[in-house]
N, C-alpha and C positions, 0 to 999 in steps of 0.2 A: 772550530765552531762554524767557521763562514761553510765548509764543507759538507759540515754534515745540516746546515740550514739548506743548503743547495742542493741537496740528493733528495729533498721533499720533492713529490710526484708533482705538486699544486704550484709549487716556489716559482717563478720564473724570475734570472738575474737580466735587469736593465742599462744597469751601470756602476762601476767600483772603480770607490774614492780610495787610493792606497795610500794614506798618510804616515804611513812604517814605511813603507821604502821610499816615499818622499814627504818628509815632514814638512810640515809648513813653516813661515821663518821663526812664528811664533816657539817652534818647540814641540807643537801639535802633534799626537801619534795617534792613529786608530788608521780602522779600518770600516768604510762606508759601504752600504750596500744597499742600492735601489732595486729593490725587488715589488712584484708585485704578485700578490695573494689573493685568493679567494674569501670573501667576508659574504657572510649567509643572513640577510634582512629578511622582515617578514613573510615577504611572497616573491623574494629574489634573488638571486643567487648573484655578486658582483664580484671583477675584478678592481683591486686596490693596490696604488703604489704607496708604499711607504719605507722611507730609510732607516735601515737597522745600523745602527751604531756598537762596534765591536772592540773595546780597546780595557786596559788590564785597569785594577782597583786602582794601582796611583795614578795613572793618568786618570781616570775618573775625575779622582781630589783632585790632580789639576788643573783639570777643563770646568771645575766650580766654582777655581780661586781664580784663574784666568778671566771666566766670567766675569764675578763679583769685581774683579777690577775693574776692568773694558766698563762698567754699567755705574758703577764710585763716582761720584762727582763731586765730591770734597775729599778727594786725595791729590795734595800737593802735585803739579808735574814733574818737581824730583824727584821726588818719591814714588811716583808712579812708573817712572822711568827705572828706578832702582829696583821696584819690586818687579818688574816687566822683562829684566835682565835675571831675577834669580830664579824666577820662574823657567827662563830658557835655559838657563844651569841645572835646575830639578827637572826639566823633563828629558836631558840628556843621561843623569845621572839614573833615573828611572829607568831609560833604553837598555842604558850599560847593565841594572840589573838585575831586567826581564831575559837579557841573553845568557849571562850567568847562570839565574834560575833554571832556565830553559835546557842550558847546559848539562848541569845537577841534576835535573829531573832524568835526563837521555840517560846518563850516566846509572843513573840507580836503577832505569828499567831496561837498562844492556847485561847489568850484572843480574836483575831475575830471571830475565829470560837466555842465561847458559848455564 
């Protein structure tokens, strides 16, 4: 995706956040990308930076439960502590299988293509 967003003629990349090859301690996976685009106003033609955020459906779900914790303020500190650990267990478990997936996917379009 980040590649074929970056072969746009208009796209210009500014800075990439690799959080798959370095996850944050959280658990965190994605891929950040400060690019900057052309946006078309009434009698103006402007350059705009804005971050595209590029990371698979579960980690979605888990950067919206990550959130809603981090922003909770009537969840216990055990418990918050408890749910803060299994969340870094499901975003590992997720890692392990999007590489899997990814795996399977290769697999099935090696054997269409001989």
């Amino acid at each position: 995706m980040a590649d074929c967003l970056l072969q746009q003629d208009d796209v210009k990349l500014i800075q990439v956040k690799d959080y798959i090859k370095n996850p944050k301690p959280n658990g965190y996976r994605s891929l950040h990308l400060i690019i900057e685009i052309p946006i078309f106003l009434k009698d103006e033609k402007k350059d705009m930076r804005v971050e595209v955020q590029l990371r698979t459906i579960a980690m979605d779900f888990w950067a919206s439960l990550d959130h809603k914790l981090s922003y909770k303020k009537d969840i216990p500190e055990e418990e918050a502590k408890l749910l803060r650990q299994e969340l870094l267990e499901c975003a590992q478990i997720s890692a392990d299988l999007d590489v899997r997936m990814g795996e399977i996917k290769n697999r099935i379009v090696n054997k269409e293509n001989t």
